[in-house]
N, C-alpha and C positions, 0 to 999 in steps of 0.2 A: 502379039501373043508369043510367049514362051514355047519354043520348042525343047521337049524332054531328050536329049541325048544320052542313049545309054553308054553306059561305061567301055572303055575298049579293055578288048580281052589283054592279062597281064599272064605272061607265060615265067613262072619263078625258076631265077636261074637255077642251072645244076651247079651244086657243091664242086669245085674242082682241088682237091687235097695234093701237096706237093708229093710227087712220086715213092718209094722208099726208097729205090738207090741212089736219088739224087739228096733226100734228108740224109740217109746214111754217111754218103762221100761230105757232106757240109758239116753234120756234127763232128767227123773228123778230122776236118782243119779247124776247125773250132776249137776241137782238144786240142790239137798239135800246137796252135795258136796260142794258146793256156798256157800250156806247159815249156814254149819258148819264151814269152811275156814274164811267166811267173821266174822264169830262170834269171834272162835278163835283169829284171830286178831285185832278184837278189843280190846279181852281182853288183850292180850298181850300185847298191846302199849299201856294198863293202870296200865301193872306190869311195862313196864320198863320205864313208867310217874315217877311211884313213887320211886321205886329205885334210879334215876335219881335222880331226886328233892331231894330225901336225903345227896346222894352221895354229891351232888353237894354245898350245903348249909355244910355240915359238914366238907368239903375239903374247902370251903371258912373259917371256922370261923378257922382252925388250921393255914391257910395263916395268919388272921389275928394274931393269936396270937405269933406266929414265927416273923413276922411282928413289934410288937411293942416292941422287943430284936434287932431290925437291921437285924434279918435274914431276907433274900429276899427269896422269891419263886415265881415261875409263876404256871398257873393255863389254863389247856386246858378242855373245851371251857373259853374262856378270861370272866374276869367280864364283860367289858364292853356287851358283848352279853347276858347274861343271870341275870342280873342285873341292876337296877337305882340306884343310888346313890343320899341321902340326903346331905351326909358329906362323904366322902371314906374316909378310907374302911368300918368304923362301922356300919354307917346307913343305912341300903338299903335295896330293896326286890327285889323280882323275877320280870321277866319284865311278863307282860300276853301273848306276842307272842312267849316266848321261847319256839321251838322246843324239848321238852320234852323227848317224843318216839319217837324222832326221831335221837337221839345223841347216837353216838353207843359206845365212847369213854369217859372219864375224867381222867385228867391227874392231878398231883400237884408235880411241878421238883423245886430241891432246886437248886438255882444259886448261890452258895458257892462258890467260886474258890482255899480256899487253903484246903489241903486234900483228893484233889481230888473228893472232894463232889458234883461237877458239872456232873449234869444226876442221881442224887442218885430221887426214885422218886417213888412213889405212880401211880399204872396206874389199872384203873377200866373198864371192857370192856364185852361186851356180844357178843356171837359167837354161830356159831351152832353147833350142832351133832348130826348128821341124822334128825331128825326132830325137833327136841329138841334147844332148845333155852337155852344159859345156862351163869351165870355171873361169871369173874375171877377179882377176886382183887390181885395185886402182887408185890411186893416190888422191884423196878429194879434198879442197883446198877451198875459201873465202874469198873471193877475186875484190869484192868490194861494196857498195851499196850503190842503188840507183832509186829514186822514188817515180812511184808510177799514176798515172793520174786517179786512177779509180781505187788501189787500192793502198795506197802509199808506202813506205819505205821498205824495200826488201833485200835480202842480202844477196850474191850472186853467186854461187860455187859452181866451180869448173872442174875436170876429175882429168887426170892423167894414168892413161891404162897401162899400168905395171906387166900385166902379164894376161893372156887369153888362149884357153886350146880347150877344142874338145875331153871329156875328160878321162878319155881313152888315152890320149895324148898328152894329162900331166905330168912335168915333168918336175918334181919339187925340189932336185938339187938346183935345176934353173931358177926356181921363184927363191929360194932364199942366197942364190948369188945376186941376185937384183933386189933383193930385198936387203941385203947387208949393205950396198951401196946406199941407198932409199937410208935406212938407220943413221949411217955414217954422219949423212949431210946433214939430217934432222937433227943430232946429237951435238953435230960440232956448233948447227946456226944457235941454239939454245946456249952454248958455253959461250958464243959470242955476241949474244941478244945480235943477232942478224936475222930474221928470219925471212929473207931476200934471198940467201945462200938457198935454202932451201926449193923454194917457188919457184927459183932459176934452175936448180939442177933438174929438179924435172920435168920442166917446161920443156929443157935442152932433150933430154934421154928419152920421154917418152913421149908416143903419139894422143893428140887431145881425144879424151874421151865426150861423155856429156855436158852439156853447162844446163844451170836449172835456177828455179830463185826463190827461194824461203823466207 
């Protein structure tokens, strides 16, 4: 036979509501917190305005000069987005709605097809690190093909890291003295269908970045 057990007594807890001096003192670093943050960021999206705009402007005029030898190259973000055009490619300015700080990328890819030159590239990008917001420039490059069992034939690229610093610490007369060298080689392997000069110099100059396979 079932024995009926009655219910044990349930005693509902007391509400315990956070103190008001201690909400008070918290919504204050809260604020304070806001209005450091909110600062922070704004300055930030007027370092990486200007990095940007350099970046971009100086990767456009190496386009152009590669350009008037028949070398072809493209250009991420595309002219058409961050530029007008007088006369293309020479005449033009920045548009006033470009997205500035807001572009996390620039890219500048040679579209060479013999030598394997196709994906050899210039790639400029900001990333974090713990808190830390910080810019890589790096040379990425077609190392060659290897086929793989499951998914077959894939390309290999290797990247060679032109330049890195927090972006407190860009220093951009540095990146485009290592960048004019970087041009130089590119420029001169191209007048001499070598593009061995190239993948040597900055194998030599710079410390390997990522390899990856596409």
């Amino acid at each position: 036979m079932l024995k009926y057990l009655s219910p044990s007594p349930y005693t509902i807890p007391e509400v315990v509501t956070m103190p008001e001096d201690l909400f008070a003192q918290l919504d204050a670093e809260l604020q304070n917190m806001t209005d450091d943050i909110v600062d922070d960021m704004g300055k930030l999206a007027d370092k990486k305005a200007a990095i940007n705009k350099s970046i971009i402007e100086n990767f456009w005029k190496v386009w152009i000069r590669f350009d008037r030898m028949k070398i072809h190259f493209t250009m991420e973000p595309s002219p058409g987005a961050f530029a007008t055009f007088k006369d293309f490619p020479e005449e033009w300015e920045f548009r006033d709605n470009f997205d500035f700080p807001n572009t996390q990328s620039v890219y500048l890819i040679d579209k060479t097809q013999d030598q394997g030159r196709t994906g050899d590239s210039l790639k400029a990008w900001f990333y974090n690190l713990g808190k830390e917001v910080h810019f890589r420039l790096v040379f990425e490059y077609c190392e060659g093909e290897h086929y793989y069992k499951y998914s077959g034939w894939k390309r290999i690229f290797a990247q060679q890291v032109l330049y890195d610093a927090p972006i407190d610490k860009v220093n951009l007369n540095k990146v485009w003295e290592i960048l004019a060298g970087v041009i130089k080689v590119w420029f001169e392997s191209h007048l001499r269908k070598n593009r061995d000069l190239l993948i040597k110099y900055c194998k030599e100059s710079f410390e390997k970045g990522e390899t990856f396979t596409n």
